[in-house]
Each structure stands twice: as structure tokens, then as C-alpha cells.
N, C-alpha and C positions, 0 to 999 in steps of 0.2 A: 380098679382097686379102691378100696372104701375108707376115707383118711390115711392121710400120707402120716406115717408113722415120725417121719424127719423133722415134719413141722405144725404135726397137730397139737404138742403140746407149747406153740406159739400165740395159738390161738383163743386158748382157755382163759378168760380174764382173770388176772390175779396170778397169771401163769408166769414166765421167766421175762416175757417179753416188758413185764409192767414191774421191771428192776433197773432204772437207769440210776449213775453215779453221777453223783456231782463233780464236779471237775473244779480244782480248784489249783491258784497260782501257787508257785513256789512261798509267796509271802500268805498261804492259808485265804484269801481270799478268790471268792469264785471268778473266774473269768469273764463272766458276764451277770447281769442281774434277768433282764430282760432282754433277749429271752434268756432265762436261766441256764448256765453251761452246763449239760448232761450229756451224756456218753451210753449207747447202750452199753447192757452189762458185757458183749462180747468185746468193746473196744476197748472197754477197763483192763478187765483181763488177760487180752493181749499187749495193752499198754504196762502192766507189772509185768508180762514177760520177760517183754523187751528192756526191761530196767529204766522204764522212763517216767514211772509214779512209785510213789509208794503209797499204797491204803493205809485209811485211819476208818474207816469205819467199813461193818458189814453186813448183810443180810444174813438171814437164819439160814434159807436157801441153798444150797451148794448145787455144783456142777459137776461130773464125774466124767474123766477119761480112763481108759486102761491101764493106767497106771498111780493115779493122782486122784485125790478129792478136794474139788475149791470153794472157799466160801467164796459167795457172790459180793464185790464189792460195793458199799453204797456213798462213800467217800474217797476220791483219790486226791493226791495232790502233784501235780507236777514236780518233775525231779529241779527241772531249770525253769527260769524265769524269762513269763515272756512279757514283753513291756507291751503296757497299753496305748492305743493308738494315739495321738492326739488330736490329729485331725478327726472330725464328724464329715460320714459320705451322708451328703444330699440324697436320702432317698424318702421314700415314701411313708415305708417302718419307720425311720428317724424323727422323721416332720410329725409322726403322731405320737410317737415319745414323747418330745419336747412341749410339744400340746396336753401331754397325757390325754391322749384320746376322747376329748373333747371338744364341740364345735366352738370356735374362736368369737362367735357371732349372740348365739344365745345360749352355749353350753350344754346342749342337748350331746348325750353317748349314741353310738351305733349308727348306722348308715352312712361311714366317715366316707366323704370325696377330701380333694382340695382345693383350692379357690388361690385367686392370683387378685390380692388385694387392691392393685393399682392393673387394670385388665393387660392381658395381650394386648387385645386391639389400639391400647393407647399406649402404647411405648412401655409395658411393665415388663417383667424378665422374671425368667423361674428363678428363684433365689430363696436361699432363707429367710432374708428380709421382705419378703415379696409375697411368699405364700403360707396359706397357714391353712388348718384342717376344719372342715366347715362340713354342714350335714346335707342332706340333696336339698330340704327346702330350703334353706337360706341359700346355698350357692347357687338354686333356682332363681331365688328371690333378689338375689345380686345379679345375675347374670354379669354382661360387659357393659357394667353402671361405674363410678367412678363410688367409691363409699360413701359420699356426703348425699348422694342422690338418694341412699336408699333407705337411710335411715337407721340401717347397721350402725353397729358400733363395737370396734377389737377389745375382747376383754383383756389382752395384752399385746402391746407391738409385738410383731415377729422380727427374731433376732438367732443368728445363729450360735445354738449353743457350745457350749465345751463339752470334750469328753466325760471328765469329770463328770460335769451336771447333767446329761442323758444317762449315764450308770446310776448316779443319785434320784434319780426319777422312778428309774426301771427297779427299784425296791417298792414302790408304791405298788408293785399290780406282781403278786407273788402268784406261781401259776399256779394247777386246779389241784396238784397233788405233789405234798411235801412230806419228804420220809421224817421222821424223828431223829433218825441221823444226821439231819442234815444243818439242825437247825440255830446250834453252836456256832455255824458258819454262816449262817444268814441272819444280817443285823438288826432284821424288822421284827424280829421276835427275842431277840435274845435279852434274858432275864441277866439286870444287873444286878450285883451284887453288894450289901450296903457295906 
């Protein structure tokens, strides 16, 4: 059979599939910055069914069942509130947040590894304070040296951050596509008012 009729029109760029919602907390701001909290448009959808958003904004778009015609949401907001974590998990994503994805060493972007400032081999330990996000030639170029040997130098101690301050980060690197509905709700563009 020659295109599957169910989900070819998934596939068409610009199609349904490239309509996610932003997702936002009870108190209007989004859940997350980085990565930005989106929902495809079916989770929105079935998230108003079940009475646990309300929309504030929509697409031209609509969806049609046999009995209903819906616009496609591009704003929900949570009916309840959910608190944000306070602790930061030690991960990898994390450690390049608080970096802002930049090497620790000479600031070069892309080709992130990470690097263990005070080495394994000599008594260091995976830690916030301990590791930071470095590029393959300089964590080359450190290998299991102690940092005075190599002539590196941290353009900021590593330290572990707050929740807070990794969400305040994660507005610096806005992703690759932002609806015009959205943008009320997001603080890195929003036009103040005199």
C-alpha cells in the first residue's frame, strides 16, 4: 500500500506534527526553560479533556473527530501547581547548563566531553565541584595532569548550582522554533512596557 493514509499527513513539514504547546505552570510560567516544556499537540488535547489544563493560546489548525472540531492548542497551562525541584540531579545535561555549554578551559562551543579537574587517579570524585565541561582538546590536553601542570586555567570554579540559577540559565539558549503565541510567556523576549 503506497502511504499510509493514518500518518502521512505526520510527515509533511509544517504538518500537525510541527504544533507542540507550551506547557506552562499554574502560576503562567513554563515548566521548564531548557529544554523548553512542550507537549505534542495530542497530549495538550487530551490534557483539556481530561480537565487538567486550560488553553490560552491556539493555532489556526484544528483537528476534526466525528463529532467535534478542535483548535489545536499552542498554550496550555496547568490546572494545579507543581512545585519545582530544588535539588539539581548531577547529570551531564546539567553540568552543561551551568557551564552554558562552554569549555571551562578556553571557552571554545561544541565537541563538549567532561573533565575531572582534580583527576580520578589522584583522589578527585565525580562531583559538581570537581567536574566541569571541557572540549576533547583541552580534556586531551589535561589528560590525568593535576591543573597547575598544564597550564589551564578554570574560567569559573565549578560549584554546584541552584535550581533557580540552571532554569535562569536555560532562558539564554531559546530553542530553534518559537510560536508567536508563545512569547508573552517567555521572558527573554518579552517587550516591557513604559
Amino acid at each position: 500500500m503506497e502511504g499510509d493514509f493514518r500518518t502521512e499527513f505526520t510527515r509533511v513539514k509544517g504538518g500537525l506534527k510541527h504544533r507542540p504547546a507550551l506547557v506552562l505552570n499554574a502560576d503562567y510560567r513554563p515548566l521548564s526553560y531548557y529544554p523548553l516544556s512542550l507537549w505534542p499537540w495530542q497530549e495538550a488535547i487530551k490534557a483539556k479533556w481530561l480537565d487538567r489544563v486550560d488553553i490560552v493560546a491556539e493555532y489556526d489548525d484544528v483537528v476534526r473527530s466525528p463529532s467535534m472540531v478542535i483548535k489545536i492548542p499552542s498554550v496550555v497551562v496547568l490546572k494545579d501547581y507543581v512545585k519545582p525541584q530544588k535539588r539539581v540531579a548531577f547529570t551531564r545535561f546539567n553540568l552543561f547548563l551551568r557551564d552554558e555549554f562552554c569549555c571551562q578551559y578556553c571557552g571554545a562551543r561544541g565537541d563538549l566531553t567532561f573533565d575531572h579537574v582534580v583527576p580520578r587517579a589522584s583522589g578527585g570524585v565525580t562531583s559538581w565541584q570537581n567536574v566541569v565541561a571541557a572540549c576533547s582538546p583541552c580534556n586531551l590536553r589535561k589528560g590525568s595532569k593535576a591543573l597547575h601542570q598544564t597550564g589551564l586555567n578554570l574560567r569559573k570554579p565549578p560549584r554546584q548550582p541552584a535550581a533557580e540559577e540552571l532554569r535562569n540559565t536555560g532562558r539564554k539558549f531559546p530553542p530553534n522554533h518559537l510560536h508567536e503565541s508563545w512569547m508573552d510567556f517567555l521572558y527573554w523576549d518579552a517587550e516591557l512596557q513604559a
